[in-house]
C-alpha positions as CSV (number, residue, x, y, z in Angstrom):
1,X,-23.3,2.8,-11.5
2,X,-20.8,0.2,-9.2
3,X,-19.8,1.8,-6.0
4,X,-16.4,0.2,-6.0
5,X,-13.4,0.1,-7.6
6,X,-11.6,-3.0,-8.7
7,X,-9.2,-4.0,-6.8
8,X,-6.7,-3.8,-10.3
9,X,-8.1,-0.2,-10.6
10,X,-6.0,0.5,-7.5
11,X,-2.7,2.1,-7.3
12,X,-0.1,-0.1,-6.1
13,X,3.6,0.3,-4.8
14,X,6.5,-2.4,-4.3
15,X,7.7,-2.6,-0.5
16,X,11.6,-2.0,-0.1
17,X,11.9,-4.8,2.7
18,X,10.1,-7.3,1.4
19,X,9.8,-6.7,-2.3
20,X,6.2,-7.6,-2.7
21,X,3.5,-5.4,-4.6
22,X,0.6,-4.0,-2.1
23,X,-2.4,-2.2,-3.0
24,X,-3.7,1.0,-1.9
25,X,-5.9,0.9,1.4
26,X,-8.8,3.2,2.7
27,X,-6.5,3.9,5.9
28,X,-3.8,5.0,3.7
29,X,-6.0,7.5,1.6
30,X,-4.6,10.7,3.5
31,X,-1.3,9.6,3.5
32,X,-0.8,7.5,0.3
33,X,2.2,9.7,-0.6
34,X,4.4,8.9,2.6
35,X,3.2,5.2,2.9
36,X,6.7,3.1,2.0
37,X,6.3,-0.2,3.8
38,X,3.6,-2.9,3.5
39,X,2.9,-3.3,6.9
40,X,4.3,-2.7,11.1
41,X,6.3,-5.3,10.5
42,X,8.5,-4.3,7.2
43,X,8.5,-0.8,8.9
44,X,9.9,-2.0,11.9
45,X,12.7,-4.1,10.0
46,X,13.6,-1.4,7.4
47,X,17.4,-1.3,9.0
């Protein structure tokens, strides 16, 4: 039985700054709900 998921087994969401797809992340997995940005750096330009 594989220990992983594919990565195309992953939930994915579209970043509002940027516009580009990004996968699901272990650091996220508490929080997947409230994560909206890609990264620091689309966070910090949202305005």
């Amino acid at each position: 039985m594989p220990r992983h998921r594919s990565k195309a087994d992953l939930p994915t969401k579209v970043c509002p700054v940027c516009n580009l797809p990004f996968t699901w992340r272990k650091k996220w997995e508490a929080n997947w709900d409230e994560v909206k940005y890609c990264s620091e750096r689309c966070r910090r330009r949202r305005g």
